[in-house]
N, C-alpha and C positions, 0 to 999 in steps of 0.2 A: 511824388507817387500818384498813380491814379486812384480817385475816389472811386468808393465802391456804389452805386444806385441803389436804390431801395428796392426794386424790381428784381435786380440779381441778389440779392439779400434775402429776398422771398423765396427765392430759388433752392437755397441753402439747402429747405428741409428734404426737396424731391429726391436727393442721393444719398439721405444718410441711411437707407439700406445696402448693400452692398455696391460699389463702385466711386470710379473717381469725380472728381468738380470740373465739370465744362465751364461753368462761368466764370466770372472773373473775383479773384480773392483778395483778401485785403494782405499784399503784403505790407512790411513795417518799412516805416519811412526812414531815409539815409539817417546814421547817425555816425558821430565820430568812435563806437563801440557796439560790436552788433551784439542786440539783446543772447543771451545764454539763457535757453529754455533745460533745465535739467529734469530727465523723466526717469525713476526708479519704478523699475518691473516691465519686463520686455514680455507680458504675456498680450492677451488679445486687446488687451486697453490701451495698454502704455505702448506698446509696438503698432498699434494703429497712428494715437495719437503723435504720437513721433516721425512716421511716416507720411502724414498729415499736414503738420506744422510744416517739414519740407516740401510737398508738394505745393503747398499754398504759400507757403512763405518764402521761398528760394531761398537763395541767399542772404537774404536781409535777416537770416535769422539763424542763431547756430543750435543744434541737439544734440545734445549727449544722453544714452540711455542707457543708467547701471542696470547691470544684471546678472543676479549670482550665476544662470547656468551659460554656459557657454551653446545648450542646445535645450529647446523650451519643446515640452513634451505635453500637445494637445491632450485635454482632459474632455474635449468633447470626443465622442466616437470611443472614448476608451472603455466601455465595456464592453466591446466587442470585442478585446485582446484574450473575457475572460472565458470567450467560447472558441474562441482563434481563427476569427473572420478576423484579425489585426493582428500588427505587432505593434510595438512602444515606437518600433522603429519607423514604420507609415503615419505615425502619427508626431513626428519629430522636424524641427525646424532650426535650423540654423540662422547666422544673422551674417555670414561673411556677405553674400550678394545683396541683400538683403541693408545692408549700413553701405557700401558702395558706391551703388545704386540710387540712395539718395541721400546720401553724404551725410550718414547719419555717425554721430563718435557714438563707439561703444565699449563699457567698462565692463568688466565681468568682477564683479566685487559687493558687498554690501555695505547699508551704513551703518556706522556707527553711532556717531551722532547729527543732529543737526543745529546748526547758529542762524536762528533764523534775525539776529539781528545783524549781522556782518554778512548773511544769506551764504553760509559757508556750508559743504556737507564734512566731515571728516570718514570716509571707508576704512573698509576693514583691514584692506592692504598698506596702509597708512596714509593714501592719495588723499590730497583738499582738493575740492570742487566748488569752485562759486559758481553761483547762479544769480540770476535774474528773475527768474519766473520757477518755481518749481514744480511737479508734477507729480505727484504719488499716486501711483495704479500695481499694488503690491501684493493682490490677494488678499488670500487668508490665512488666518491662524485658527487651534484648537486649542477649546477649551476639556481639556480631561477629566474624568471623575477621581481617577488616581494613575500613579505612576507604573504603570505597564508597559512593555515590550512592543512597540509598531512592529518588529521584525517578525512575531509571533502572531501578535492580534491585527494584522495590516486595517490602516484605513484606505487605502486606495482609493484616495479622496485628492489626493495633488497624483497625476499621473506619472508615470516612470519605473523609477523602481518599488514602488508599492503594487502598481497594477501588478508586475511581474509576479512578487511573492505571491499576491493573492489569487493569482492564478494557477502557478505552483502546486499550491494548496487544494484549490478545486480540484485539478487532475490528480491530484493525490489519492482524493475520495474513494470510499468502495460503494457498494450500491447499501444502503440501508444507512449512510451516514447523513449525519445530519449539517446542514448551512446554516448560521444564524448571523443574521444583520441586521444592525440597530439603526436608527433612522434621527438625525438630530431633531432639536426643537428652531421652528423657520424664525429667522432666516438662517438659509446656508448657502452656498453656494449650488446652482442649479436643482431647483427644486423637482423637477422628474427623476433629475437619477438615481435615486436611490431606489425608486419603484420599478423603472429602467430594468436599473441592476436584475433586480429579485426575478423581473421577467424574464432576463438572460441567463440567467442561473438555471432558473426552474429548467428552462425548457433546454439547456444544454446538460444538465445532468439525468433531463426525462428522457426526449428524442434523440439525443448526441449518444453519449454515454448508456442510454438505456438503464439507469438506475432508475425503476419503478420504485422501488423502497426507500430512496431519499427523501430525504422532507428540507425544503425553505420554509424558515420560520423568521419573518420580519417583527419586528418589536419598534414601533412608531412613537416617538415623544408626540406626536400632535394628536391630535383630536379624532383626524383623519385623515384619508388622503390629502393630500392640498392642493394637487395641480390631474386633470384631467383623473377625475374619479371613478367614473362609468369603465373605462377604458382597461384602467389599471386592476381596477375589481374583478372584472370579467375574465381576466387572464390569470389573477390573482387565482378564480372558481379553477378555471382550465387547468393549471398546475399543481391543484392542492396546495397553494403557499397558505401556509398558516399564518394569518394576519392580527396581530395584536396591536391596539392604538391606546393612546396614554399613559402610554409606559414608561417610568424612567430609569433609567441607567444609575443604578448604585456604585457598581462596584465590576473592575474586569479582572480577572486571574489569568493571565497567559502562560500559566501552566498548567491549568488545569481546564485550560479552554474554557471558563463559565462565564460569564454576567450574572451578577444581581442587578435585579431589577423592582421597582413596585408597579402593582397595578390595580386600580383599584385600593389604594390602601394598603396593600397587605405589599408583603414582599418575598419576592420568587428568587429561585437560583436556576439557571438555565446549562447543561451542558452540552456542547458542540464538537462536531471534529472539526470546525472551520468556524472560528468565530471573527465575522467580518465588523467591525465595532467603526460608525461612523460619529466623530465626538460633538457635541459641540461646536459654534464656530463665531470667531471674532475678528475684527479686523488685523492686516498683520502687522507683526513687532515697531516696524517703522513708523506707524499712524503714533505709535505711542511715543515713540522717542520724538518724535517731531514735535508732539504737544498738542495734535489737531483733531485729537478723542473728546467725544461727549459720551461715557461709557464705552462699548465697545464696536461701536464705531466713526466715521468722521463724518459728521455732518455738512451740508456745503448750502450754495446758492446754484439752485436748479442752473439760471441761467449762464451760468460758465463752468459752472462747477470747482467754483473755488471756496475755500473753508470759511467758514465764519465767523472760524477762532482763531485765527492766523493770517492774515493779508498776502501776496503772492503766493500761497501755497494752494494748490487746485489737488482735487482728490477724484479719482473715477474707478470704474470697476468693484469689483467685489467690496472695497472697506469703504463707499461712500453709503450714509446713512439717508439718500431718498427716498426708502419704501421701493424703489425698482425695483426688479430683482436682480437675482446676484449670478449671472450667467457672462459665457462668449462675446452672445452675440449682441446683447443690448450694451456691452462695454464698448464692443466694437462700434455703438452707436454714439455712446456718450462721449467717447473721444473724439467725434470727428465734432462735435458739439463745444467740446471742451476747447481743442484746439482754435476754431475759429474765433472762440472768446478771447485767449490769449492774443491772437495777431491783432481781433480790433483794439483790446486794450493798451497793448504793445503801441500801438498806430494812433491812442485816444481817440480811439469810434466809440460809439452807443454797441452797446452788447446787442444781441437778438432778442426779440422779446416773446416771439412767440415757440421754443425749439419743442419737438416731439421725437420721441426713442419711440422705437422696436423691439420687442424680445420674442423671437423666435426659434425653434428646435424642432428637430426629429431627434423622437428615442426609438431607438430599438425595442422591441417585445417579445423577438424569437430572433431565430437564426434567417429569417424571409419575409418578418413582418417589422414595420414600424408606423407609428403613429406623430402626428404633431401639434403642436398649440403655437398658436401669437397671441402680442399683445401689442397695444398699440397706447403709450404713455405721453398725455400733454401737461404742458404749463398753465396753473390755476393761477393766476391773478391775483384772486381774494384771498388763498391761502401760502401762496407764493411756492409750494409744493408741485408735483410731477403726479398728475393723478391719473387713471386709468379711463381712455378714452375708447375703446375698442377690443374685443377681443376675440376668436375663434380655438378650436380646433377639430380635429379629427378621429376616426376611431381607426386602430389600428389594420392595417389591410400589406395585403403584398403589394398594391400600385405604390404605394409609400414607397417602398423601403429603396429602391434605386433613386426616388428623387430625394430621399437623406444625405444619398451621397453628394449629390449637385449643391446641396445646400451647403452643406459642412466644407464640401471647393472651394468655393464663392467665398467663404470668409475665409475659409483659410489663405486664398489667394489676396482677398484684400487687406490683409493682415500682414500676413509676411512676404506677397513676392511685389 
């Protein structure tokens, strides 16, 4: 096999924003059984990463990627479904060309368990799966306050069929009804949208619909905004959303559409015609059956991002516990990070030692406006952590909002085609 230079090596980090590797990569060296990488969750992480592995690794390396849906429905861009600049359907992706293409196996199934001593998966359809290397990039999960109806109270937090309902619902609206959405405690899975949301609400039941008399009434588990505050506050003034922070979520009734909540000490009851309840959030089901949880979520090694509870098992996207955060597009970074670890360790190379992510977005704020943030995440040394080396954003304008859509292409193109 060709060795890889140190020079091309340094190269690494210039494409983990969107696009493919010009340079030369470490494929894995002949063996008499080619390694079996197996990656569970075919969203922005684990369908990059696998995508990845192939590109780089050709042949010398086989993937299989379990994945319960047979069609994986972006949650980025999906509150635009709930003003109907989208459908579930523009924001859907298949895997037939997609696994083809680059000779990717793909199961549509979940696990059941795992034997990470005989490195065996057992799925739901009764399939065993050995692996070699395994990959978990699975989301997330919710933590509830109590057992309530999604169908009623939708999170529209995993996109699909929850955007739908919750959508449903908005149009339902009369003018003088009221919106209420709760806001987890961070982390959760992309941290603008839920103020995103409140933006796209406001101003499609204000400007759209023409309901003056409606109220957005957000109820914040944190302290504060958390990500681009100036921004979200200001539109917050513009739309009358009524903003309450420290709040937490007691209790949901989705019959009676309320929340309890406390704030302040005391405790309130809140009624809605539309209670959009965003829960809590933990890594999902499989981090636990696997065994590669330190609480609720799976902690790793920056530099390849493999667990450090578990040996062959590498964790990325939403359920890995670096401090990142928990979005698209910085998965779509860590995988292509993750995967290059896999082939040199595959190959017995030295891992990369200096790797950097990206997390970048545009949210939406109207029906014409959006705004965006980066970050730019390095490898500390002395703490051995991914600490924040950079970051920007911007205040919401019209020039935004058509290059949202170039942005959200781009990954989505380097993601799934």
């Amino acid at each position: 096999m060709k060795k890889v230079n140190s020079n091309s090596r340094r190269d690494f980090m210039k494409f983990l924003g969107l696009g493919s590797l010009a340079a030369v990569v470490p494929t894995v060296s002949s063996a008499a059984t080619i390694p079996h990488v197996v990656v569970v969750g075919g969203g922005f992480a684990g369908a990059t990463c696998a995508k990845y592995l192939k590109m780089w690794g050709g042949t010398s390396v086989d993937v299989t990627v379990i994945e319960a849906n047979a069609t994986y429905v972006s949650p980025i861009l999906s509150n635009l479904v709930l003003n109907g600049q989208k459908t579930t359907s523009d924001l859907s992706f298949t895997y037939g060309s997609y696994s083809s293409k680059y000779g990717i196996n793909m199961l549509h199934s979940t696990v059941n368990a795992v034997d990470k001593t005989n490195q065996i998966l057992t799925l739901a359809n009764g399939n065993r799966v050995k692996y070699d290397k395994l990959l978990l990039a699975p989301g997330i999960d919710f933590i509830k306050t109590n057992d309530y109806d999604i169908t009623k109270v939708p999170h529209a937090w995993k996109a699909g069929k929850q955007t739908n309902l919750l959508k449903a619902q908005i149009d339902a609206m009369q003018d003088g009804d009221t919106f209420t959405m709760t806001i987890p405690s961070a982390p959760y899975r992309c941290p603008p949208g839920p103020y995103e949301r409140a933006c796209v609400v406001a101003d499609y039941l204000k400007n759209t619909k023409g309901h003056t008399n409606s109220k957005v009434v957000v109820l914040d588990a944190n302290s504060k905004i958390i990500v681009e505050e100036e921004t979200f506050a200001a539109k917050f003034t513009e739309y009358g959303v009524e903003y309450k922070a420290s709040t937490t979520v007691t209790n949901v009734d989705d019959t009676s559409k309320t929340v309890t909540y406390t704030e302040a000490g005391s405790s309130k009851t809140l009624a809605s015609t539309v209670l959009n309840v965003i829960p809590n959030q933990k890594a999902a089901p499989v981090i636990f059956t696997a065994g590669v949880n330190s609480g609720n979520w799976a902690p790793i090694n920056p530099l390849s991002y493999e667990s450090v509870v578990a040996s062959g098992i590498y964790v990325i996207g939403d359920s890995q516990a670096t401090g990142q955060p928990k979005a698209g597009h910085i998965g779509n970074s860590e995988a292509k990070i993750c995967a290059d670890a896999i082939l040199r360790t595959l190959n017995g190379q030295a891992l990369y030692t200096s790797p950097k992510t990206n997390s970048a977005c545009y949210s939406p704020t109207s029906a014409t406006e959006a705004s965006w943030l980066t970050g730019v995440f390095k490898y500390d040394v002395d703490t051995q952590t991914m600490v924040s080396a950079n970051g920007a954003s911007g205040a919401s304008s019209t020039a935004n909002y058509p290059k949202m859509f170039n942005w959200s292409g781009n990954l989505f193109a380097d993601t799934f085609a």
